[in-house]
C-alpha positions as CSV (number, residue, x, y, z in Angstrom):
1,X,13.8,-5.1,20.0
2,X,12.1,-5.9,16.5
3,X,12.9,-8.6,14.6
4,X,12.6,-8.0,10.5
5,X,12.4,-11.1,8.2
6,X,12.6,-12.0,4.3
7,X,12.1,-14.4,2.3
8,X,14.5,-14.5,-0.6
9,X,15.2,-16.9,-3.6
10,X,18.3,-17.2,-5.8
11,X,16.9,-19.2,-8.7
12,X,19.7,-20.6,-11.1
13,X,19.3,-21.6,-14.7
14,X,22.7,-22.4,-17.0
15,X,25.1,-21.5,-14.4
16,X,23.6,-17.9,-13.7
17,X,21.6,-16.7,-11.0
18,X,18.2,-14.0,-11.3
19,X,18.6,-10.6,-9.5
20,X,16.1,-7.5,-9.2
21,X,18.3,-4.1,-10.7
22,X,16.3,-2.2,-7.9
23,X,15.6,1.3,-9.8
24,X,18.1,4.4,-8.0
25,X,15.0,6.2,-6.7
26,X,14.1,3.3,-4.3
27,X,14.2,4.3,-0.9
28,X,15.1,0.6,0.5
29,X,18.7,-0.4,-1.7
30,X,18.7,2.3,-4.2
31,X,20.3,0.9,-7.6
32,X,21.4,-2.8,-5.6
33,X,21.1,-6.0,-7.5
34,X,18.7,-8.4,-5.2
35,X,18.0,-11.7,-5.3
36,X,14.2,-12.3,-6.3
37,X,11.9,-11.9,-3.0
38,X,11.2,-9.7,0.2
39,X,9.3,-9.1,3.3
40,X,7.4,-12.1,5.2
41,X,4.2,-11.2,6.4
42,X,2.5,-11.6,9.4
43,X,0.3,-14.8,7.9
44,X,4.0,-16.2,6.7
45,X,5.7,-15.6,9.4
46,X,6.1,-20.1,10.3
47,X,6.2,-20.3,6.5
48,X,9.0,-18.5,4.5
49,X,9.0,-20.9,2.1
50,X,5.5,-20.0,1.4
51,X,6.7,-16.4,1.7
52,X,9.3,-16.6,-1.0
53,X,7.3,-18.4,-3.1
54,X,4.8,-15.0,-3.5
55,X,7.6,-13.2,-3.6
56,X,9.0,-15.0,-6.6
57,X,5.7,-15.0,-8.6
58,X,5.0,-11.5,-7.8
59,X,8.8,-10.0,-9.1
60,X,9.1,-12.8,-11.7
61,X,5.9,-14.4,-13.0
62,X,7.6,-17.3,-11.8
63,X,4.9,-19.8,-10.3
64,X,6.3,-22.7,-8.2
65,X,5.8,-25.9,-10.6
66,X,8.5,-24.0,-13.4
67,X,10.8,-24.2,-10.3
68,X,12.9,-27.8,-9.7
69,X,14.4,-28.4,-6.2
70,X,12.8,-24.7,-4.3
71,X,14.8,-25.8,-1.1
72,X,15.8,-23.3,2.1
73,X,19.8,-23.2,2.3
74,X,20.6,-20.1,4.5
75,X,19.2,-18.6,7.1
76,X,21.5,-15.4,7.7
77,X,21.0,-13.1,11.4
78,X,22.7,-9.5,11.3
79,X,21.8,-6.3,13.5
80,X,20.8,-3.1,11.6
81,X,20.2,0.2,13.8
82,X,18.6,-2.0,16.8
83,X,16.8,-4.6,14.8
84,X,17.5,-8.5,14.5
85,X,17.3,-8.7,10.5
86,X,16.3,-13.1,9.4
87,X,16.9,-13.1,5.7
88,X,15.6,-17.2,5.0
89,X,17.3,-17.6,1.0
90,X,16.4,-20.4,-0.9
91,X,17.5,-22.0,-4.1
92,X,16.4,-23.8,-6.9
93,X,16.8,-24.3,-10.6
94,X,14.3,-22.2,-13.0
95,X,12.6,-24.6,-15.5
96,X,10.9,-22.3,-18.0
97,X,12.6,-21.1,-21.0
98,X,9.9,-18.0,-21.5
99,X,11.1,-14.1,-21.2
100,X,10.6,-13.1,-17.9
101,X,8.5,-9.8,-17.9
102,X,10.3,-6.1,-16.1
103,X,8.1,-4.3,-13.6
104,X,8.1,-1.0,-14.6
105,X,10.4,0.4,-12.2
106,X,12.7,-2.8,-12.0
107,X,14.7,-4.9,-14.0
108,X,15.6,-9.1,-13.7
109,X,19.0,-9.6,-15.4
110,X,21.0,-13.3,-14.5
111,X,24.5,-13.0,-13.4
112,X,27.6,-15.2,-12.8
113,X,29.1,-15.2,-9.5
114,X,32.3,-13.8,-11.9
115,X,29.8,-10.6,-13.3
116,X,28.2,-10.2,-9.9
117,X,31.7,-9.6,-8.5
118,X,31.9,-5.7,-9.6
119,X,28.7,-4.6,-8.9
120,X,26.6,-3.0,-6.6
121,X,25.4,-5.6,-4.4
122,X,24.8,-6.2,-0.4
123,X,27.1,-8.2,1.8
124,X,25.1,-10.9,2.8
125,X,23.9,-11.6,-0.7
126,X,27.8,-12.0,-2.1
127,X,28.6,-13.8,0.5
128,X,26.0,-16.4,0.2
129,X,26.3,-16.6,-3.8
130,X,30.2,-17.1,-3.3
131,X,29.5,-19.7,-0.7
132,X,26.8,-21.7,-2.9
133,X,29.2,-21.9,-5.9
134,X,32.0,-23.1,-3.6
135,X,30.5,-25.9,-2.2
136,X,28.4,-26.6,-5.5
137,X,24.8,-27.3,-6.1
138,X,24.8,-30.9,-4.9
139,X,24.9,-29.8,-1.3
140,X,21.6,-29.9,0.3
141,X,22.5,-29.1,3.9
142,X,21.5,-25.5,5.5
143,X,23.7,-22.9,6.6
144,X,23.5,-20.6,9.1
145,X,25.2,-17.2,8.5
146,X,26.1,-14.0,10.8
147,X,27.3,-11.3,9.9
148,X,29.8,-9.0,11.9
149,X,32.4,-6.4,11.5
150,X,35.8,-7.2,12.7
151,X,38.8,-4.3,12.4
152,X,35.5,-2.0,10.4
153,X,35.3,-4.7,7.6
154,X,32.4,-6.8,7.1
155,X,32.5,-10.7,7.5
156,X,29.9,-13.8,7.0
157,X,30.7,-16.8,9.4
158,X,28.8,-20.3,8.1
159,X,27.8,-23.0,10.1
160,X,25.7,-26.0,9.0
161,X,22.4,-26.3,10.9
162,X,22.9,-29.5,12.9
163,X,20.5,-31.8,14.9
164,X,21.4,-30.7,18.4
């Protein structure tokens, strides 16, 4: 079985969090909003931190320092087509005030969890967005998340990672 992991961030600043508009002729989420990040590589793979962090300068320009509090707070397990799919999100609170530069193909918009509501965004990423802003920023424990379908429909279940 092969295991696929990522290493995503979804940096805040004034109440709204950065997303990649993925361009429609993408073959991996065509037209989805993303949080900032991607694929850990094989050096990375005991370091998604250090993962995420390459990920965020490479989309955004974004280097570590103009970051406050860059913390892991899900880890989220699902199975796609016979593969164990880790996505490690972090969060933290973007400290620069400078425009933040498009790739050419790809555009980095901030959204509200209100303006994220009606657009075209995956599962796992609502769902951990929604459950951030519930519990607010000041919670600095890390949840686990799986996904499953039950009666066809999606659902995220969340438990706090725990000494055992």
């Amino acid at each position: 079985m092969k295991i696929r992991q990522m290493a995503v961030a979804l940096l805040y600043k004034n109440g709204k969090a950065l997303f990649v508009q993925r361009n429609q002729h993408r073959t991996f989420l065509p037209g989805y909003l993303v949080p900032v990040g991607g694929h850990i590589e094989p050096y990375e793979l005991n370091e998604p931190k250090h993962a995420c962090v390459r990920e965020i300068y490479e989309e955004t320009s974004i280097r570590e320092e103009e970051i406050d509090g860059l913390r892991l707070k899900y880890i989220i397990y699902r199975m796609k087509d016979e593969e164990v799919r880790v996505q490690y999100m972090f969060v933290g609170d973007v400290l620069t005030d400078r425009k933040l530069v498009n790739s050419d193909d790809e555009e980095l918009v901030w959204l509200s969890l209100n303006e994220l509501q009606n657009k075209k965004v995956t599962f796992a990423c609502y769902s951990a967005v929604r459950h951030f802003e519930e519990l607010g920023i000041q919670d600095h424990e890390i949840y686990v998340g799986t996904m499953n379908r039950v009666d066809g429909e999606l659902h995220m279940n969340w438990a706090m990672l725990q000494e055992g």
